[in-house]
ZATORMAR-887511 format. One record per residue: x, y, z of N, C-alpha, C, O in turn; residue number from 1; residue in three letters. Coordinates in nm, 2 decimals, always signed. Each point is the difference from the previous one (the first is absolute). Last residue first. Layout:
# ZATORMAR-887511
    n.xx    n.yy    n.zz   ca.xx   ca.yy   ca.zz    c.xx    c.yy    c.zz    o.xx    o.yy    o.zz    i   aa
       X       Y       Z       X       Y       Z       X       Y       Z       X       Y       Z  NUM  ALA
...
This chain:
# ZATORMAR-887511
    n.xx    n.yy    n.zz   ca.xx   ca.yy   ca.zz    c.xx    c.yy    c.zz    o.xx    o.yy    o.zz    i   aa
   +8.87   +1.51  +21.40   +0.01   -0.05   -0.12   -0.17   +0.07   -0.07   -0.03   -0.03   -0.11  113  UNK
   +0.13   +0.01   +0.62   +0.07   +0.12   -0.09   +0.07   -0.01   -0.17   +0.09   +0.07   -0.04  112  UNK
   -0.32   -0.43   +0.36   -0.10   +0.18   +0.00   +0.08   +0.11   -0.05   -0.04   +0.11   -0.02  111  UNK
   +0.24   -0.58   +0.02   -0.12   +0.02   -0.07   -0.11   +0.16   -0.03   -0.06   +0.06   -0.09  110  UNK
   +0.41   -0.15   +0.41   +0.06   -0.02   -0.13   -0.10   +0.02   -0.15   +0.01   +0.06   -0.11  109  UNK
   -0.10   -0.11   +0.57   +0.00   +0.09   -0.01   +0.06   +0.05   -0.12   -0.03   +0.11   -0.05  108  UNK
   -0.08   -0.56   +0.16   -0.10   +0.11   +0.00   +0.03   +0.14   +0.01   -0.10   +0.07   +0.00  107  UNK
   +0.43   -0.39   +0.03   -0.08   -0.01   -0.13   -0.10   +0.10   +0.00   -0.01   +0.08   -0.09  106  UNK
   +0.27   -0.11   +0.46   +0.06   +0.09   -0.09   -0.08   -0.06   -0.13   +0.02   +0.08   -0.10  105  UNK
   -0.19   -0.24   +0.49   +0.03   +0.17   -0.06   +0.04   +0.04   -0.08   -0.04   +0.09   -0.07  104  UNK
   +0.05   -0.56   +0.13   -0.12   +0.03   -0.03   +0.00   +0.17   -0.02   -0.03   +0.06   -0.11  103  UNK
   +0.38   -0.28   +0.24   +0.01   -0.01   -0.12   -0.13   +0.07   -0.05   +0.00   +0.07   -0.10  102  UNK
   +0.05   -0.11   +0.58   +0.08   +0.12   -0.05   +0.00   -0.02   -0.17   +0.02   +0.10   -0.06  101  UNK
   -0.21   -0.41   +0.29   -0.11   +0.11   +0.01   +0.08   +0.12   -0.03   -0.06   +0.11   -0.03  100  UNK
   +0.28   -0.51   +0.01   -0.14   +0.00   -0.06   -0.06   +0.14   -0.05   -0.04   +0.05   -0.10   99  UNK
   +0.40   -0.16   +0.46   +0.05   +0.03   -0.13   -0.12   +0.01   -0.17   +0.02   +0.05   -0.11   98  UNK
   -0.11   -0.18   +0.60   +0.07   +0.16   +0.00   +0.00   +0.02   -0.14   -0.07   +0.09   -0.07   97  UNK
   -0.02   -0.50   +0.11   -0.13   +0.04   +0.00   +0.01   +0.17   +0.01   -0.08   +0.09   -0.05   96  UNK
   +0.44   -0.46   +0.08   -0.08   +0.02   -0.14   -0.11   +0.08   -0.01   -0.06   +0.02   -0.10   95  UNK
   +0.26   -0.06   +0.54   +0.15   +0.03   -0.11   -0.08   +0.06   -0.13   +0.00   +0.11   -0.04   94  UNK
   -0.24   -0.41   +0.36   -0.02   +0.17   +0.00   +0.10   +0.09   -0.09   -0.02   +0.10   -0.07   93  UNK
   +0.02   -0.57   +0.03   -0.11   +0.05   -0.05   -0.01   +0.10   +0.02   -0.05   +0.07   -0.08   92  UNK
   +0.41   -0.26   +0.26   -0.01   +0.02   -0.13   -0.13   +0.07   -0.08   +0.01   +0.08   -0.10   91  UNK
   +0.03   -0.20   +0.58   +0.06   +0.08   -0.03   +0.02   +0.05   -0.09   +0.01   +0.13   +0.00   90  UNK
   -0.24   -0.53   +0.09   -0.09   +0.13   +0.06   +0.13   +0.14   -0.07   -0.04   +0.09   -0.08   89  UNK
   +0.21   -0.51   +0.04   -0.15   +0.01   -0.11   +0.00   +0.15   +0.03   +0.04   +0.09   -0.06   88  UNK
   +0.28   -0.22   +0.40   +0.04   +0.06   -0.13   -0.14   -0.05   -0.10   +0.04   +0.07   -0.10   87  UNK
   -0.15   -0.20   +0.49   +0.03   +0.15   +0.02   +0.08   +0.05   -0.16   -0.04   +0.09   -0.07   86  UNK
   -0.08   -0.52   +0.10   -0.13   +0.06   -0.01   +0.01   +0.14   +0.04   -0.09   +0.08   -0.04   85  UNK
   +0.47   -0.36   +0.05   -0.06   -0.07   -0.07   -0.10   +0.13   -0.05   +0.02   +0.06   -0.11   84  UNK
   +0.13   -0.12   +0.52   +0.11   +0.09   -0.02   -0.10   -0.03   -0.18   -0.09   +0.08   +0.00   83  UNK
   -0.20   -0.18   +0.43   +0.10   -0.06   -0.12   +0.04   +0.11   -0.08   -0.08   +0.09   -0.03   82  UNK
   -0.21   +0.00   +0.41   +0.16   -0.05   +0.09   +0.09   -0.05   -0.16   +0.12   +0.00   -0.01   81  UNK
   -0.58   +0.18   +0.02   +0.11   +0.10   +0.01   +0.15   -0.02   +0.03   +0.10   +0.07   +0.01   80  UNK
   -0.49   -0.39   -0.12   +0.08   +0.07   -0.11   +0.11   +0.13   +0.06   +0.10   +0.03   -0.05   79  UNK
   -0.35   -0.31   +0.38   +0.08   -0.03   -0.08   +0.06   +0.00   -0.14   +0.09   -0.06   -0.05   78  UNK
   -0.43   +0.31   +0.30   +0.13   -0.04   +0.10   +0.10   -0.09   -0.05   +0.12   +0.02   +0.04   77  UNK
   -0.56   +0.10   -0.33   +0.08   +0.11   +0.01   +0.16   -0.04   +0.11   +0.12   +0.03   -0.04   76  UNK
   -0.50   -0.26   -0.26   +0.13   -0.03   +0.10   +0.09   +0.08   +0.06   +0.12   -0.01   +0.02   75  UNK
   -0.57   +0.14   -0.29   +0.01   -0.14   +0.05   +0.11   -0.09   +0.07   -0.02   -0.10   +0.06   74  UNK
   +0.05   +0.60   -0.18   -0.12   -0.03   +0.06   -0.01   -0.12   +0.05   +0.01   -0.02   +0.12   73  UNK
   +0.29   +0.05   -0.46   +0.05   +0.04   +0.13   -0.13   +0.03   +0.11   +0.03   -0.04   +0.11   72  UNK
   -0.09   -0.07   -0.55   +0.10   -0.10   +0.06   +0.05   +0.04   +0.12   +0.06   -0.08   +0.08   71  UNK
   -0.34   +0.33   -0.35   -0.06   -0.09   +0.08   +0.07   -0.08   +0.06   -0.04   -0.06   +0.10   70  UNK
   +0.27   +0.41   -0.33   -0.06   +0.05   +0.14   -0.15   -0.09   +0.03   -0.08   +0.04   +0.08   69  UNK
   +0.38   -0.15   -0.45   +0.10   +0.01   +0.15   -0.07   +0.05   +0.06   +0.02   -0.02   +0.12   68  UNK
   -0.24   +0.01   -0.51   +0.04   -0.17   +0.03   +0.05   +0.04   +0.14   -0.05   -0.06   +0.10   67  UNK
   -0.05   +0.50   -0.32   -0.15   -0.11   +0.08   +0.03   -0.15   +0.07   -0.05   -0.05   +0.10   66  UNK
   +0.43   +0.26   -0.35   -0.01   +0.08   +0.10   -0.15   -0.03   +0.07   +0.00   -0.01   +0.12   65  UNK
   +0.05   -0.15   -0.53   +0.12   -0.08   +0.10   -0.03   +0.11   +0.11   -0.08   -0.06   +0.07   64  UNK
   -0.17   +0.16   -0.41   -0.04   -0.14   +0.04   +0.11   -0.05   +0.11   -0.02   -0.09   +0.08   63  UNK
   +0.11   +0.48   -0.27   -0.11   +0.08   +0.08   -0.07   -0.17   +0.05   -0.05   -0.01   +0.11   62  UNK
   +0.38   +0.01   -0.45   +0.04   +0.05   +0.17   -0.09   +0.03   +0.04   +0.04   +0.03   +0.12   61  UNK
   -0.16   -0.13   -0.50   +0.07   -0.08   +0.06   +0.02   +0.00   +0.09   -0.04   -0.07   +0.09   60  UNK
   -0.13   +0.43   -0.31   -0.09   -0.14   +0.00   +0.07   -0.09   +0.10   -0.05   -0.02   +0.11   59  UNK
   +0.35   +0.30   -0.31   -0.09   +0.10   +0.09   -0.09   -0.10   +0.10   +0.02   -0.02   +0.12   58  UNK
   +0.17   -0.12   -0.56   +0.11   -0.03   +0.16   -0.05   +0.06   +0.09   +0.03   -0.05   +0.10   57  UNK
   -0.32   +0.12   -0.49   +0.03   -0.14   +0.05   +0.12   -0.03   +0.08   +0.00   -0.11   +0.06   56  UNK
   -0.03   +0.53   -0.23   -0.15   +0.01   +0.10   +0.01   -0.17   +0.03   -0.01   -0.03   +0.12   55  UNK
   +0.35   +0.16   -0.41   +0.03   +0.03   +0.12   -0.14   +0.00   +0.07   +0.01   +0.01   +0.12   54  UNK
   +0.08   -0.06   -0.59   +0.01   -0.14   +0.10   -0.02   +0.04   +0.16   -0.04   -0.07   +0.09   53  UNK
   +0.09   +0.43   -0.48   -0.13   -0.14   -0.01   +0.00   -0.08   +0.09   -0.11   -0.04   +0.05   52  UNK
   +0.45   +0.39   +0.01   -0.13   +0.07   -0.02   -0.13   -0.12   -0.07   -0.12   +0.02   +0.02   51  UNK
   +0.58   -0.14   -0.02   -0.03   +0.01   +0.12   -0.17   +0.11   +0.01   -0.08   -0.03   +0.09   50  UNK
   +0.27   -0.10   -0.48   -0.05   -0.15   +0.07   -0.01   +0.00   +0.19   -0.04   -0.08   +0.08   49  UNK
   +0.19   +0.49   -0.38   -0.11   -0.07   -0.03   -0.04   -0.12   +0.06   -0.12   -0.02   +0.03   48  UNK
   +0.50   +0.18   +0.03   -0.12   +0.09   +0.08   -0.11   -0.01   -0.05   -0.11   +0.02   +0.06   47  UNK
   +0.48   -0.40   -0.02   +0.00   +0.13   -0.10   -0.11   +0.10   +0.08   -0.04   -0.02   +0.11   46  UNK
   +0.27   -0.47   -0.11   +0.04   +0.14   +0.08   +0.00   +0.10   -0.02   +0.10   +0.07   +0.00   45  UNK
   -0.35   -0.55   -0.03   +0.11   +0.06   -0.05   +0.02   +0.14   +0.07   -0.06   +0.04   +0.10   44  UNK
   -0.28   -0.36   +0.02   +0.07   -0.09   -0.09   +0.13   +0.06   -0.08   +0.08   -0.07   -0.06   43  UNK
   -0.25   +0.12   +0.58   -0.02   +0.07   -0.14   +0.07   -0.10   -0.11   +0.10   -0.07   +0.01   42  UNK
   -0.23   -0.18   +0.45   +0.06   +0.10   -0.04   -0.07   +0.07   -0.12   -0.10   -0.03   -0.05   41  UNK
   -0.14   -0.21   +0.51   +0.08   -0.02   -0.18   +0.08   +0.10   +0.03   +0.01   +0.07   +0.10   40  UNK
   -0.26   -0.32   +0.29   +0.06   +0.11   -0.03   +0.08   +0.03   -0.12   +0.12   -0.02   +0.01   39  UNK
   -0.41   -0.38   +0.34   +0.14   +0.04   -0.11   -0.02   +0.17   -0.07   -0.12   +0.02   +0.01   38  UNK
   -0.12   -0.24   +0.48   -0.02   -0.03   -0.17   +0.13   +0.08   -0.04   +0.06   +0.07   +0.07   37  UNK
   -0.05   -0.41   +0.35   -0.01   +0.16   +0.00   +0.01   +0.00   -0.20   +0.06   -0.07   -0.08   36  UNK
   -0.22   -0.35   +0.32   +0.11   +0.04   -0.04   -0.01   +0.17   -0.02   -0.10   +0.05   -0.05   35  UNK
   -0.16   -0.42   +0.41   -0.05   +0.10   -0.14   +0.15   +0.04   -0.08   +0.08   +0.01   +0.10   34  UNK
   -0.04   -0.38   +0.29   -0.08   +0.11   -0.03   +0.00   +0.08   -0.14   +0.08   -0.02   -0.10   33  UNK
   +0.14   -0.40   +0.28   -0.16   -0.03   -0.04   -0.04   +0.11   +0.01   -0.12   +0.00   -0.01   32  UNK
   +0.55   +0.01   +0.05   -0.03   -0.05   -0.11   -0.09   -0.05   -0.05   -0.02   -0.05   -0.12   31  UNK
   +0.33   +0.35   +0.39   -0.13   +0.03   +0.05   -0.08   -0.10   -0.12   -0.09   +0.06   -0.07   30  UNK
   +0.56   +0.01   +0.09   -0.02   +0.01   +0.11   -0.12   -0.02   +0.07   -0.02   -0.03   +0.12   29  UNK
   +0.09   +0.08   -0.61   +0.10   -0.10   +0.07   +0.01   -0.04   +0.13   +0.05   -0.11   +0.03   28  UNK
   -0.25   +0.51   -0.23   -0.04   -0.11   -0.05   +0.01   -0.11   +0.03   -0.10   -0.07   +0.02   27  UNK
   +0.33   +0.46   +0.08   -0.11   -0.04   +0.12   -0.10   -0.11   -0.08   -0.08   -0.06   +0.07   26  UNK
   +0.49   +0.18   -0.30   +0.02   -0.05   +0.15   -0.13   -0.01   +0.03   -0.04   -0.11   +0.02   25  UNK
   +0.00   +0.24   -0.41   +0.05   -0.13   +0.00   +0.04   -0.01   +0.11   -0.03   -0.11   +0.04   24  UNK
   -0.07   +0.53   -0.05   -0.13   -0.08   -0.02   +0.03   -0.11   -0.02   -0.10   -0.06   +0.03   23  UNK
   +0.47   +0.34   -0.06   -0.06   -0.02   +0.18   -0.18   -0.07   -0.03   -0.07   -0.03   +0.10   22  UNK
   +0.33   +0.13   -0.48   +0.09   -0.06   +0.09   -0.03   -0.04   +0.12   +0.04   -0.10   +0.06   21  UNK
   -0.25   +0.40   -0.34   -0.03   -0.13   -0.07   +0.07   -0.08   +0.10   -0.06   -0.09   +0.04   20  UNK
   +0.10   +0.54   +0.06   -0.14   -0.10   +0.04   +0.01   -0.08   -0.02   -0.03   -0.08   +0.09   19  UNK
   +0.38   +0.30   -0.19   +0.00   -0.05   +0.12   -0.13   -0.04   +0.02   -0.02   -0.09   +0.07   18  UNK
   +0.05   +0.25   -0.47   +0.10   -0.12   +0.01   -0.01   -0.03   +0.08   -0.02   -0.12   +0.01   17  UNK
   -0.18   +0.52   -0.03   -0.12   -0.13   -0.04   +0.14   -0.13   +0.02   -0.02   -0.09   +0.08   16  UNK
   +0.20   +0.46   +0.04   -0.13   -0.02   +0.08   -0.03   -0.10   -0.02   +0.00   -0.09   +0.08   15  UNK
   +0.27   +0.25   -0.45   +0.07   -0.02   +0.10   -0.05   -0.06   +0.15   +0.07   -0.08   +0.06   14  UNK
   -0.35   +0.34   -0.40   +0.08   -0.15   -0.08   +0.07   -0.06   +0.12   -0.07   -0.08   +0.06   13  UNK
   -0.08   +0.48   +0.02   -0.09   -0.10   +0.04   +0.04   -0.11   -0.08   -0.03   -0.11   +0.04   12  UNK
   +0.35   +0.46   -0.11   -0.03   -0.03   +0.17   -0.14   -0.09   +0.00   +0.01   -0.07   +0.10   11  UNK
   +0.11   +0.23   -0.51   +0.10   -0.07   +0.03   +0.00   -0.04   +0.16   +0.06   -0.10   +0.04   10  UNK
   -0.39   +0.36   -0.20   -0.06   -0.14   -0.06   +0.15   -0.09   +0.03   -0.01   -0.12   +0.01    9  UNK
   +0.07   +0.62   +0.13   -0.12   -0.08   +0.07   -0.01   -0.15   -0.06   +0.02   -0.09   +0.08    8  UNK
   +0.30   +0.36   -0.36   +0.04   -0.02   +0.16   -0.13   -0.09   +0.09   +0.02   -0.12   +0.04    7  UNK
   -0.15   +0.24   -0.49   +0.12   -0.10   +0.02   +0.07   +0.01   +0.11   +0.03   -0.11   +0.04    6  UNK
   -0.37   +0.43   -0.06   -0.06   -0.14   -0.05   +0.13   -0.14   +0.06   +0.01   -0.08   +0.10    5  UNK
   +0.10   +0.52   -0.10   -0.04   -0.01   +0.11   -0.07   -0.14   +0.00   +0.00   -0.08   +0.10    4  UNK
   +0.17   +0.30   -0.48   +0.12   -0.03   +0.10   -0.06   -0.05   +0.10   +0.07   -0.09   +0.05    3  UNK
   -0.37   +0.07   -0.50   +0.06   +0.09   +0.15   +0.11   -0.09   +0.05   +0.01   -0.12   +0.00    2  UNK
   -0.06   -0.02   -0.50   -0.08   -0.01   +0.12   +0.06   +0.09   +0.10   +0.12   +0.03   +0.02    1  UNK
């Protein structure tokens, strides 16, 4: 696998932990509201399972990143004050940098194969 693969996917692995982490807080915090959706992993750690699975973590984040920006629309004054909802918010950009840089380098990976 690229060097670059495994540096990047080791940095949204690391992301996503902090998501999973911080969506049980605001879960917990917020417990008649919507739960922020989940976010898989790869079933393994190969480039292959990362070149099949990955449009479904893609998918994903693209649902959770829709979840935090109605959630914040609908409470915006009081989401900005929970420490809770700032680290969500934070993680997900973490994951979404790191996305779109996996994404290049696939795609470009791709164009010179």
């Amino acid at each position: 696998m690229d060097v670059r693969l495994v540096q990047l996917l080791g940095s949204f692995i690391g992301a996503r932990s902090q998501y999973s982490l911080a969506r049980l807080e605001f879960a917990m915090h917020y417990p008649r509201s919507e739960a922020p959706p989940v976010i898989g992993r790869l079933a393994e750690p190969s480039e292959r399972a990362l070149r099949e699975e990955w449009p479904l973590l893609e998918r994903q984040l693209d649902a959770a990143l829709l979840f935090a920006q109605r959630a914040e629309r609908r409470r915006r004054r009081k989401l900005m004050q929970d420490e809770g909802y700032r680290w969500l918010q934070r993680s997900l950009r973490e994951m979404d940098q790191y996305a779109r840089a996996i994404r290049w380098v696939l795609t470009v990976t791709d164009a010179t194969e």
